[in-house]
Phi, psi and omega in degrees: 000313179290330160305303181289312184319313194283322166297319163321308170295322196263343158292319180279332150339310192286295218281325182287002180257320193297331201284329189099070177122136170293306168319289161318310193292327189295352202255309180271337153315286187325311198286311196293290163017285215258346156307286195298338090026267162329290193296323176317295171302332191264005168280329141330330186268007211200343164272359186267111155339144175275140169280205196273160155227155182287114220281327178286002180286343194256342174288161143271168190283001185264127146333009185290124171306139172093334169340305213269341182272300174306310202275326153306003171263306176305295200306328187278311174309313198295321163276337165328332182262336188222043169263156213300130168120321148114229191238100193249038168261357196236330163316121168258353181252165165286134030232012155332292184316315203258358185261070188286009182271332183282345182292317174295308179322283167336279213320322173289329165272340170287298187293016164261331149338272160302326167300321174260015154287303167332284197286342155251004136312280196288321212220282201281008160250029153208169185307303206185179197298313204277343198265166201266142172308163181247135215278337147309320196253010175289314213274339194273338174302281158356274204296339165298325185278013183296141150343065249288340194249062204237102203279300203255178142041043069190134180284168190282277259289291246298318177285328183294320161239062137302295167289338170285333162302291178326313193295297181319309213258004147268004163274331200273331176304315186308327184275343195280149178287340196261352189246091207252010168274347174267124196228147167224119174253102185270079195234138196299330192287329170288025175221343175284350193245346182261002185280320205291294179336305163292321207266325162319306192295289170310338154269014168255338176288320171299328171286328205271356168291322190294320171272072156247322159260033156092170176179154174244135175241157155293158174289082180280051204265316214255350175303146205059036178209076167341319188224033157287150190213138161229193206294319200234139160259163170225189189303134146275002146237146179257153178210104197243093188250126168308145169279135181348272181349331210233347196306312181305303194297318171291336173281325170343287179258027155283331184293326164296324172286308192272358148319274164340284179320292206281359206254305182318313186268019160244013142297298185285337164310336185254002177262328184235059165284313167347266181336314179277341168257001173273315179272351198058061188221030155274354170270004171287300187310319175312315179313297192294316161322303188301294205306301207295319166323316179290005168268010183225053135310144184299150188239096169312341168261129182327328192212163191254108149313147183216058181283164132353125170335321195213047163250217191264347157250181192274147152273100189297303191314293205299341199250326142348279172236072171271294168311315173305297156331349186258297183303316160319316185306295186312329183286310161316304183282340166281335163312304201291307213307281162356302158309325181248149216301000000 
């Protein structure tokens, strides 16, 4: 031990004199110290999740169909951008660089994002196929799909809000009486195709929470279709595991996705109540709103467990896309509900 101690002492010796002095190197040593020390704390302060919104805070109090869909869209964006610390997926300094779990997190509300851009791009603006696009949520979509890690030239906040300009100016068209090419069709079949689109999402989240300890599956790929075919063949077991590495990362952003989610669907709950109560299907919707709440429980552990089914510790993923897997179900039965005539 008095060995290593004395090389030690004869390397910081060595290196304070090539830096020039002992005194200067203790002097820049201290400021990184008390740099990273600072960055640490405020990356705790930027790792705290945004809460919910309020949908009516973000609506007016007018009865315009589409209000509640929109302004939970403006409202998911707007914090994306601007909750403390700002949009960090793209920090190349400390302590941005190091929060990869809020960096999964972003990335899961964005593609909720985009996904109901998309869908009122293509579907709740407009009548029917034929009909012309609306050129705010034309130009606003494009910009969501914008490169999610792109720091300069052209940075994502710079595009992102952008498409939040766009998004901002068909919520403020939607409300004017006068500006009547901006339209919302709150009709069951545009909402059966933007549902099918989440219950996609949400079961790719669930298979892959679900392989954190791993698992053999049979092959379903080509089931229920005789002369069903694909490109390549493969195995009739599968052995499908997340990696140690990724455990984090996929719960992250199951909590950002279902984040997104629960703020879009008490939007639309207040745009298609008609509609949900003509099938008697707004307590099912309510439901899926309940489920996706229990994924954003507080997490009391430092790190994300990955124990065994029945082992002696806990499994996050698995209790994870426990919830999910429930909100899907309910997102499949509220579709079938939609569906009939």
């Amino acid at each position: 031990m008095d060995k290593l101690q004395q090389i030690w002492l004869t390397f910081w010796d060595a290196l304070s004199e090539k830096v020039g002095g002992g005194r200067i190197f203790k002097g820049f040593l201290s400021f990184v110290v008390i740099y990273l020390f600072i960055a640490a704390a405020v990356g705790i302060y930027w790792s705290w999740e945004p809460d919910s919104i309020e949908v009516q805070a973000i609506s007016t109090e007018s009865p315009v169909t589409g209000v509640g869909t929109t302004g939970a869209l403006v409202g998911v964006v707007q914090t994306l951008l601007e909750k403390p610390g700002g949009y960090l997926s793209n920090d190349r300094t400390p302590p941005g660089v190091w929060l990869d779990n809020m960096h999964n997190w972003e990335f899961g509300v964005l593609v909720q994002a985009r996904d109901m851009a998309r869908a009122m791009r293509k579907d709740f603006s407009r009548s029917q196929s034929q009909s012309t696009e609306d050129t705010d949520l034309a130009s606003a979509e494009p910009m969501l799909n914008f490169n999610n890690n792109s720091w300069l030239f052209p940075s994502t906040e710079a595009e992102y809000k952008k498409a939040l300009t766009g998004l901002n100016s068909y919520y403020a068209r939607l409300q004017d009486p006068q500006q009547q090419d901006a339209q919302f069709y709150a009709r069951a079949d545009n909402l059966n195709n933007w549902l099918g689109d989440v219950s996609t999402r949400l079961g790719s989240l669930s298979q892959r929470l679900s392989a954190s300890v791993g698992q053999k599956r049979l092959n379903t790929d080509l089931a229920g279709d005789e002369s069903a075919q694909q490109s390549t063949s493969s195995d009739q077991d599968i052995e499908i595991k997340t990696s140690w590495f990724e455990l984090d990362d996929v719960f992250y952003e199951a909590r950002g996705t279902s984040w997104a989610l629960i703020q879009l669907l008490k939007g639309i709950e207040q745009d298609f109540g008609p509609a949900l109560d003509k099938k008697n299907a707004r307590v099912s919707l309510l439901q899926i709103v309940r489920e996706l709440e229990s994924t954003q429980g507080a997490i009391w552990s430092p790190m994300i467990l990955n124990g065994n089914e029945f082992g002696f510790l806990a499994n996050h993923s698995l209790v994870m896309a426990s919830y999910i897997s429930r909100a899907n179900a309910a997102i499949i039965d509220l579709r079938e509900l939609l569906s009939q005539g």
